[in-house]
MMTF fields as JSON, N, C-alpha, C and O atoms, coordinates in Angstrom:
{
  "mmtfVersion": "1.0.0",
  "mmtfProducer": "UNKNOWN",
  "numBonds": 471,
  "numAtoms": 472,
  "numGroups": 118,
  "numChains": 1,
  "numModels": 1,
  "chainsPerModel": [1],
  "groupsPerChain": [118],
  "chainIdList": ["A"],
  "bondAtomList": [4, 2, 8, 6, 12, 10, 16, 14, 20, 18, 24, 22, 28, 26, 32, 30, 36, 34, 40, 38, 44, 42, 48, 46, 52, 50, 56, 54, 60, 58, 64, 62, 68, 66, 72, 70, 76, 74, 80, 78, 84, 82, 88, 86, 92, 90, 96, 94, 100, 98, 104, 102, 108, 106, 112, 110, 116, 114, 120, 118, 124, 122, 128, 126, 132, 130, 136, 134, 140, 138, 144, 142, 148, 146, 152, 150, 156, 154, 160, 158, 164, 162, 168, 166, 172, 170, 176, 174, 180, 178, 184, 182, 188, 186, 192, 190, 196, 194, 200, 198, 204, 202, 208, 206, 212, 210, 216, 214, 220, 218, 224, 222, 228, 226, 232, 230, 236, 234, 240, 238, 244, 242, 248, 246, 252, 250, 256, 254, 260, 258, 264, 262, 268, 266, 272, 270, 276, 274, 280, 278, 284, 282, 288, 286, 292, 290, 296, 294, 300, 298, 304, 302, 308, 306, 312, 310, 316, 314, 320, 318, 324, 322, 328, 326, 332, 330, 336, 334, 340, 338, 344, 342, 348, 346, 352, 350, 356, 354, 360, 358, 364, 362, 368, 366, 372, 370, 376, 374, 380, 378, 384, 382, 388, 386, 392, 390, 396, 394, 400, 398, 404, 402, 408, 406, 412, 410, 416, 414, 420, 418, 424, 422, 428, 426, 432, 430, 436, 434, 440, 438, 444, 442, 448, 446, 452, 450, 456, 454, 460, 458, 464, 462, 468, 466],
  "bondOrderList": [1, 1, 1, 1, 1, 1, 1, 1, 1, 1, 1, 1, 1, 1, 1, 1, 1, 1, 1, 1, 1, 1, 1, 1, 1, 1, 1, 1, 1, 1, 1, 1, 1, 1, 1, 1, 1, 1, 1, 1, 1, 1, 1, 1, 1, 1, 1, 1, 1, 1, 1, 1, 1, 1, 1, 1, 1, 1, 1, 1, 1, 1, 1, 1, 1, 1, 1, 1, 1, 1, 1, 1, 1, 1, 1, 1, 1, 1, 1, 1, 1, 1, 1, 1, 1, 1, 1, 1, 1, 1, 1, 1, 1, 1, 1, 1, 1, 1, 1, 1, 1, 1, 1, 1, 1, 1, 1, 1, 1, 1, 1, 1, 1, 1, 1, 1, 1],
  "groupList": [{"groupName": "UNK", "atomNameList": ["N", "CA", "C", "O"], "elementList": ["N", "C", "C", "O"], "formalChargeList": [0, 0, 0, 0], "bondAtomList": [1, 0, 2, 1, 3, 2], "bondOrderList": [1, 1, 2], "singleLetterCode": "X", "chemCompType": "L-PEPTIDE LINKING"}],
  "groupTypeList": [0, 0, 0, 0, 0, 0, 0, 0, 0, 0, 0, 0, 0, 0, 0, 0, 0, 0, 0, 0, 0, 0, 0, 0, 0, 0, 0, 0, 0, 0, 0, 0, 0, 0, 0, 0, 0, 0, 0, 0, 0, 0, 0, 0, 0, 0, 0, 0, 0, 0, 0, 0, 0, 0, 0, 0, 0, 0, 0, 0, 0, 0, 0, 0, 0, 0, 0, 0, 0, 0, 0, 0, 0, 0, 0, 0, 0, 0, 0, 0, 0, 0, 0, 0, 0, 0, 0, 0, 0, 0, 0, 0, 0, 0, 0, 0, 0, 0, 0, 0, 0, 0, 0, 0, 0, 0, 0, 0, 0, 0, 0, 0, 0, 0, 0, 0, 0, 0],
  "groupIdList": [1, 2, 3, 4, 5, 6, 7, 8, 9, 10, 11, 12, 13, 14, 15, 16, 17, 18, 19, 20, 21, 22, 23, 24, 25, 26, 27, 28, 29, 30, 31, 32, 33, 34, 35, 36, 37, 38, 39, 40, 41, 42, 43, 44, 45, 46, 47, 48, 49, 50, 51, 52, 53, 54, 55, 56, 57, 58, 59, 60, 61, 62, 63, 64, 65, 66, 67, 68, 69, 70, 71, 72, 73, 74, 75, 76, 77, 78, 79, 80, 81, 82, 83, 84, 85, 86, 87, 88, 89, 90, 91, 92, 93, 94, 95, 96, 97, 98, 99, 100, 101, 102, 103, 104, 105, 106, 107, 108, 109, 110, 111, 112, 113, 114, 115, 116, 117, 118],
  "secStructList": [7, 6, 6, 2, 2, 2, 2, 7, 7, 7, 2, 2, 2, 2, 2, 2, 2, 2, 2, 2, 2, 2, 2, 2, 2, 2, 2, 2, 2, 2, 2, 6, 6, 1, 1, 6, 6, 2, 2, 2, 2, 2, 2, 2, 2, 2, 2, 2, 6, 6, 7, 7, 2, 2, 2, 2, 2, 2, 2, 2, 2, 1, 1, 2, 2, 2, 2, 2, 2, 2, 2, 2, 2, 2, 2, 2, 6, 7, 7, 1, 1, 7, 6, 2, 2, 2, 2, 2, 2, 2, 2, 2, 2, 2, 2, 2, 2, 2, 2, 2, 2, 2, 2, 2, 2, 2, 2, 2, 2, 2, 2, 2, 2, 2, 2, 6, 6, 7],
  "xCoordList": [9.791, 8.869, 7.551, 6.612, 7.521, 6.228, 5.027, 3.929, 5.264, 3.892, 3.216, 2.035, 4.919, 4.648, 3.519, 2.574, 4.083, 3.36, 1.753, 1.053, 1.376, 0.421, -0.633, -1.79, 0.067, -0.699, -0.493, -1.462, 0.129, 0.232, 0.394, 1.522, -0.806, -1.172, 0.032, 0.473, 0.41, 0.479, 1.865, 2.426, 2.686, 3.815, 4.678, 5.768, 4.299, 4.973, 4.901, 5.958, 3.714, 4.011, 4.977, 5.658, 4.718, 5.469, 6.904, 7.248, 7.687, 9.084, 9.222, 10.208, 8.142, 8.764, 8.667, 9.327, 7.879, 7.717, 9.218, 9.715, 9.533, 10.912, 12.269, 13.135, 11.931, 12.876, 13.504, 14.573, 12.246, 12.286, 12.96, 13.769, 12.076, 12.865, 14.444, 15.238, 14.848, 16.001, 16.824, 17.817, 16.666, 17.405, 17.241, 18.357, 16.095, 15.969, 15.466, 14.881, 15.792, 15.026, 15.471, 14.64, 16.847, 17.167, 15.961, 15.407, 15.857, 15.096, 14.007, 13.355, 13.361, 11.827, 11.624, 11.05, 12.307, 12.413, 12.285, 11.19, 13.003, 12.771, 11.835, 11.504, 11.394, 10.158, 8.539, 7.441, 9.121, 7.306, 6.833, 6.057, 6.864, 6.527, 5.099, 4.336, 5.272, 4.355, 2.799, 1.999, 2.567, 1.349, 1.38, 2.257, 0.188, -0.068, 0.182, 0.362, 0.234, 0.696, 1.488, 1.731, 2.052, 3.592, 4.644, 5.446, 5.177, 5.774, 5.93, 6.967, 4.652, 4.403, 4.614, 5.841, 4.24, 4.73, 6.547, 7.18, 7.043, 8.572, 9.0, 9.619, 8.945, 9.414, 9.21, 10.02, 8.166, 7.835, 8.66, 9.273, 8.548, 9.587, 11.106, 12.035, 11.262, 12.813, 13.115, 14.26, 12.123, 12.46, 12.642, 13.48, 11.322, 11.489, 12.701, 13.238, 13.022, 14.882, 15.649, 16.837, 15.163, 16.746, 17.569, 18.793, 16.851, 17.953, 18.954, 18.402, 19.741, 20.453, 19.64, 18.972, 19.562, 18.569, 19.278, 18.659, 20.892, 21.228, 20.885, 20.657, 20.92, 20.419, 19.448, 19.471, 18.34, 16.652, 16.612, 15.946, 17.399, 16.973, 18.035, 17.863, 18.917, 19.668, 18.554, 18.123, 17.851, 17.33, 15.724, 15.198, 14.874, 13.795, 13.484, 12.36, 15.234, 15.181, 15.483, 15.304, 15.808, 16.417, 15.022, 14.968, 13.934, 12.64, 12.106, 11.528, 12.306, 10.989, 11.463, 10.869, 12.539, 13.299, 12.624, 11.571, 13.211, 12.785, 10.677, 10.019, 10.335, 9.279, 8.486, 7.454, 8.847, 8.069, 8.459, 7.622, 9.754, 9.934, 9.116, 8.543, 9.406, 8.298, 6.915, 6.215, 6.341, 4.883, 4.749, 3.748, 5.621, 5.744, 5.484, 4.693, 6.526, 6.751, 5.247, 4.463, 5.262, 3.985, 2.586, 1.859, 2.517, 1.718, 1.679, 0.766, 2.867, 3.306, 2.968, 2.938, 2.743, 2.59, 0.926, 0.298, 0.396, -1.084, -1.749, -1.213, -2.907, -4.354, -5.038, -4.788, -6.457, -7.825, -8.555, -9.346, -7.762, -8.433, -7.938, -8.535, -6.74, -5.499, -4.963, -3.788, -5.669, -5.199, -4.242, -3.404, -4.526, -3.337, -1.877, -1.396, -1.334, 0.494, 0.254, 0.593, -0.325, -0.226, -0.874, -0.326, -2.18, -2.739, -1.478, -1.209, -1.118, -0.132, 0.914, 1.268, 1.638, 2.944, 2.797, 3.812, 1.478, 0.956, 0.922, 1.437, -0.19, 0.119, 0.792, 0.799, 1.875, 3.15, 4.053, 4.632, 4.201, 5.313, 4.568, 5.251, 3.386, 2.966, 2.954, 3.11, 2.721, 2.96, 4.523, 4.987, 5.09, 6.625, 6.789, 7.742, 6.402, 7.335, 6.919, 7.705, 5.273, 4.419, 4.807, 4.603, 5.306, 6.194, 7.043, 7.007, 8.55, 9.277, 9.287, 10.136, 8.141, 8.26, 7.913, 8.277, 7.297, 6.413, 7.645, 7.761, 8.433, 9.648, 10.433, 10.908, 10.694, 11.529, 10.914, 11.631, 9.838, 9.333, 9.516, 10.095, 9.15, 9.345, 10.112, 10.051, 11.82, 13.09, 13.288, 13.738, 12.989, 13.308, 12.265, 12.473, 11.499, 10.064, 11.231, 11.391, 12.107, 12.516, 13.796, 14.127, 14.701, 15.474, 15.41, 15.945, 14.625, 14.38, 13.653, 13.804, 13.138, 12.763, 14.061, 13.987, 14.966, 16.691, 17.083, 17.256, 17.192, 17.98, 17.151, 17.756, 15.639, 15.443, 15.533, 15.199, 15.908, 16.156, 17.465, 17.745, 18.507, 19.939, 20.003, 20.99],
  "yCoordList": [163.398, 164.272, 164.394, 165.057, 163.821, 163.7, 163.202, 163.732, 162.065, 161.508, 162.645, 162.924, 163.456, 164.301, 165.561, 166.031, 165.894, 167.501, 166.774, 167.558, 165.474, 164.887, 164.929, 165.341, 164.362, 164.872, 166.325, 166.692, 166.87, 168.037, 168.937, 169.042, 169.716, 170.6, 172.243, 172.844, 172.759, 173.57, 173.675, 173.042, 174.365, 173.961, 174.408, 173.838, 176.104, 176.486, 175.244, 174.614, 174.615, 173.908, 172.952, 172.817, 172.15, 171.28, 171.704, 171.366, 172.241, 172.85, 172.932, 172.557, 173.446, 173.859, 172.756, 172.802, 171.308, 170.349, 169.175, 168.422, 169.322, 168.945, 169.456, 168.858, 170.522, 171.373, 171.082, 170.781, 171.363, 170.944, 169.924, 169.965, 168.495, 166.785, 167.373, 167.558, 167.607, 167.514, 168.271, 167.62, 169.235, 169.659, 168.985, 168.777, 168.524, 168.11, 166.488, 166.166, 165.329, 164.427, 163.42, 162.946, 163.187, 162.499, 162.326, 161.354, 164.026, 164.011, 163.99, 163.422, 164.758, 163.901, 162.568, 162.19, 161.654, 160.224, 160.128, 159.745, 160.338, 159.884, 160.708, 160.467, 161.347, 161.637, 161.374, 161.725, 160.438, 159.985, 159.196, 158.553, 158.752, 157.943, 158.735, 158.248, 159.791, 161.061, 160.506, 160.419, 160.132, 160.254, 159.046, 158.768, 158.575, 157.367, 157.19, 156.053, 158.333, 158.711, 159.337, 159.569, 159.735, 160.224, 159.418, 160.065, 158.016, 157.376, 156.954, 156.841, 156.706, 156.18, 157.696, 157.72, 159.021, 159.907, 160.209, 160.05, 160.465, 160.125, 159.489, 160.204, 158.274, 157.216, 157.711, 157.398, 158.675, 158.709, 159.965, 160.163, 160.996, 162.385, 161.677, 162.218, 160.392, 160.082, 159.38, 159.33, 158.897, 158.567, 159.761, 159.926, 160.621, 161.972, 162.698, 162.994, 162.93, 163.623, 163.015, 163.334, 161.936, 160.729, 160.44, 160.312, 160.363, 160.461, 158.605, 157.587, 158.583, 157.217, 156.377, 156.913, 154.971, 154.244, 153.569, 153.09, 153.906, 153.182, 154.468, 154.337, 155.165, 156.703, 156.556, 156.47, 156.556, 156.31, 155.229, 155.482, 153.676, 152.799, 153.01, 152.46, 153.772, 154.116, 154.677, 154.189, 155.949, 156.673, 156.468, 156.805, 155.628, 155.306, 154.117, 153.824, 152.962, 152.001, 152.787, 152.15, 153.774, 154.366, 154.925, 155.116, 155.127, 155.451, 154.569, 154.633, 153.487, 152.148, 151.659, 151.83, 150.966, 149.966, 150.361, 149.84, 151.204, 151.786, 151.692, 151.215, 152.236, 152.374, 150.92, 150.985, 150.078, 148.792, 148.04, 147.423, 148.138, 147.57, 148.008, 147.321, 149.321, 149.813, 149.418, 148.983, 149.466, 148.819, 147.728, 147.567, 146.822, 145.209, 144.902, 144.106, 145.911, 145.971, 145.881, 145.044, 146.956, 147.937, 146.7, 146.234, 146.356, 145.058, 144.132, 144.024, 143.375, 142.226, 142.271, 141.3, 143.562, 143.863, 144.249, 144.653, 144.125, 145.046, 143.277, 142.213, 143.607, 142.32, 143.166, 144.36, 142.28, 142.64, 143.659, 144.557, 142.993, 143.214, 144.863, 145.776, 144.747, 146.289, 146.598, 146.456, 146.924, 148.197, 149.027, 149.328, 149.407, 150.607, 150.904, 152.028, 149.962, 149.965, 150.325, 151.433, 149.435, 149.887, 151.272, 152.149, 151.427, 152.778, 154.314, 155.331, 154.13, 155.225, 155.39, 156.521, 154.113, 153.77, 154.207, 154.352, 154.441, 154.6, 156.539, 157.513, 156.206, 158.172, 158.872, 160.019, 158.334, 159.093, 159.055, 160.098, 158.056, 158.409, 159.282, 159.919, 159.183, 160.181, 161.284, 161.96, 161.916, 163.387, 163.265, 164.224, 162.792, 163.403, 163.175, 163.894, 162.557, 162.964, 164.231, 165.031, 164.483, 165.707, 166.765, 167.719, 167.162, 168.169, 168.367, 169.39, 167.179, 167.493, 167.986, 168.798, 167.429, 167.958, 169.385, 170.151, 169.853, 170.898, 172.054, 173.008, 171.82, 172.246, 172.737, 173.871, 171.627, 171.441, 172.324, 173.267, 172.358, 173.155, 174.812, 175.615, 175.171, 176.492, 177.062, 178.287, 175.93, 175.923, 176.423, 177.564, 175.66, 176.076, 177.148, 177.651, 177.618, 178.926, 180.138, 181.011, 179.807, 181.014, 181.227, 182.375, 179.93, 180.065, 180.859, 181.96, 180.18, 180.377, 182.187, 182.744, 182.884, 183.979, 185.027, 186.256, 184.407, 184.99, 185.169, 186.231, 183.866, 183.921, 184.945, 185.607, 184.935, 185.922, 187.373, 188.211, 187.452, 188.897, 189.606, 190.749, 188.241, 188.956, 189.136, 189.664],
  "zCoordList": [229.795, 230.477, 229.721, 230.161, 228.726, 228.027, 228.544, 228.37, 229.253, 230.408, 231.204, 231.412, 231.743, 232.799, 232.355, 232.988, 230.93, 230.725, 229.913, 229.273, 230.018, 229.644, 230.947, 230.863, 232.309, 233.363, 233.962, 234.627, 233.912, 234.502, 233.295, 232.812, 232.661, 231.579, 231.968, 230.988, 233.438, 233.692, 233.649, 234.543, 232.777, 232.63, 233.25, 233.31, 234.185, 235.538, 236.138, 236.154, 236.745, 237.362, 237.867, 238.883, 236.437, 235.962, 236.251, 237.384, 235.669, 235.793, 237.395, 238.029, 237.884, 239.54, 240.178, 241.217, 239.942, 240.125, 239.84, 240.677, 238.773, 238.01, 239.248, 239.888, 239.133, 239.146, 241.039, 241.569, 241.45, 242.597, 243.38, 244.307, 242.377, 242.602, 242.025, 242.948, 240.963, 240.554, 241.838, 242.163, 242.457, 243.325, 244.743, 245.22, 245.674, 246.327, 246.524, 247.558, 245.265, 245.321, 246.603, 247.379, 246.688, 247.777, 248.999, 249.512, 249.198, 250.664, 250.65, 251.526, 249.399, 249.038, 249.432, 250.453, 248.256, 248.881, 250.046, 250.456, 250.695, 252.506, 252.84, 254.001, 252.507, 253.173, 252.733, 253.163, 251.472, 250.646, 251.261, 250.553, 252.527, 253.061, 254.231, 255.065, 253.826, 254.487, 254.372, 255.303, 252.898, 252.701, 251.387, 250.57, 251.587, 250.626, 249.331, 248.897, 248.491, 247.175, 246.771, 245.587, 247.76, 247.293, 247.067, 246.392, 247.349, 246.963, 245.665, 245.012, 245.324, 243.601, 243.344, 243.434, 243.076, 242.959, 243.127, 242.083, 243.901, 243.956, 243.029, 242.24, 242.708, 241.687, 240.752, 239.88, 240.328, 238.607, 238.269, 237.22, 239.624, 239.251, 239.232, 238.632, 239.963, 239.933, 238.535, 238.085, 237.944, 236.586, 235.444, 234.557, 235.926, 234.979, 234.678, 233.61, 235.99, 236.215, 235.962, 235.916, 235.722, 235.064, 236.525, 236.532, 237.605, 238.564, 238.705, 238.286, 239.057, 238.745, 239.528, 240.412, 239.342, 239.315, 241.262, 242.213, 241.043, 242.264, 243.463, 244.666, 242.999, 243.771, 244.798, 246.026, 243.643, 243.655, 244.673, 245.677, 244.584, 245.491, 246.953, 248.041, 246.657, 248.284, 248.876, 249.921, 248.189, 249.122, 249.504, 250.566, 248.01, 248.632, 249.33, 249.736, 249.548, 250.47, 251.952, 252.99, 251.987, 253.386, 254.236, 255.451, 253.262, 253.56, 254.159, 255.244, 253.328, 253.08, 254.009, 255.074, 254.005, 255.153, 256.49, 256.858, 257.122, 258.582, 258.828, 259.752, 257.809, 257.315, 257.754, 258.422, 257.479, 257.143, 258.484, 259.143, 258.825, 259.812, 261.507, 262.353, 261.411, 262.878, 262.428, 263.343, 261.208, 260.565, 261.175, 261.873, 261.073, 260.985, 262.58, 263.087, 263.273, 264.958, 265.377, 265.824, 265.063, 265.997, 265.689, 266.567, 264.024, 263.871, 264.935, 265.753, 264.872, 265.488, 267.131, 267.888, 267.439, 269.187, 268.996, 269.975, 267.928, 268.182, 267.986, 267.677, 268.285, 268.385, 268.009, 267.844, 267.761, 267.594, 268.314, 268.024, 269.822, 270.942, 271.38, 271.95, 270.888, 271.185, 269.921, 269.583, 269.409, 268.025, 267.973, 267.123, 269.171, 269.467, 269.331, 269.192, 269.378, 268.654, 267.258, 266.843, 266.489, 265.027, 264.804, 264.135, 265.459, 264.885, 265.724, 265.085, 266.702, 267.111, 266.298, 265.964, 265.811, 265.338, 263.874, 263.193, 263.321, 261.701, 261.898, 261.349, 263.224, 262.987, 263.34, 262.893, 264.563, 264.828, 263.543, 263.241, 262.846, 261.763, 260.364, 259.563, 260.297, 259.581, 259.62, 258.603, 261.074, 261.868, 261.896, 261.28, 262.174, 262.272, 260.965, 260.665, 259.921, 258.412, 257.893, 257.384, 258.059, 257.547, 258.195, 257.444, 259.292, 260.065, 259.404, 258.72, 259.292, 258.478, 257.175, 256.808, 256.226, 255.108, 255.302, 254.41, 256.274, 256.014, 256.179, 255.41, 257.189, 257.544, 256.805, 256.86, 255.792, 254.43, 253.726, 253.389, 253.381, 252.438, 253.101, 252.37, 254.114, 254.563, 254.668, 254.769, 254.695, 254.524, 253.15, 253.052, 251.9, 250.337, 250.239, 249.135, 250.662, 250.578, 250.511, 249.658, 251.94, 252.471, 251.657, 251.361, 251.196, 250.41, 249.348, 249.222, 248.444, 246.997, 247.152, 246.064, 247.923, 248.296, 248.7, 248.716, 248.942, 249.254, 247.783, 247.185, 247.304, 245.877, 244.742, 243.899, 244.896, 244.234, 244.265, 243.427, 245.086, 245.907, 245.914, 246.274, 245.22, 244.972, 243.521, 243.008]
}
């Protein structure tokens, strides 16, 4: 975690950052596919947490796989001329992962707001 508290000075942070992946990294993973830098992000908290390496590739192949393949689709059906498969197919799966996460997160908000409360 030494890289980590090298970029991230704030060490609440940090911990709730940790703390977070360590409890929820699975579904992170599948969902870094949200936004352009969260993937390389994912990977570095999944190394931080030590999470098992066959773990890490079940769950950020369960992302990627699906991921690349509707990419590839939606490519393969779009032209020059008709953009439009790839650009829908890029921002529908971005809006439905960013929902979900957002979901997720309002989900552990409301949690972690229970547990402190007992």
């Amino acid at each position: 975690m030494g890289m980590l508290r090298w970029i991230c000075r704030d060490e609440k942070k940090l911990e709730e950052s940790v703390s977070l992946f360590a409890k929820r990294g699975p579904i992170l993973l599948l969902l870094c596919r949200a936004s352009p830098i969260l993937p390389e992000v994912s990977s570095c908290l999944a190394g931080a947490t030590k999470m098992k390496f066959i773990r890490f590739l079940l769950f950020f192949g369960l992302a990627t796989i699906p991921y690349a393949f509707a990419a590839a689709r939606a490519g393969s059906i779009s032209s020059l001329d008709d953009p439009s498969p790839a650009i829908f197919t890029a921002v529908g799966i971005s809006l439905m992962l960013w929902l979900i996460w957002w979901r997720m997160a309002a989900r552990w908000k409301s949690e972690a707001k229970i547990q402190s409360n007992e």
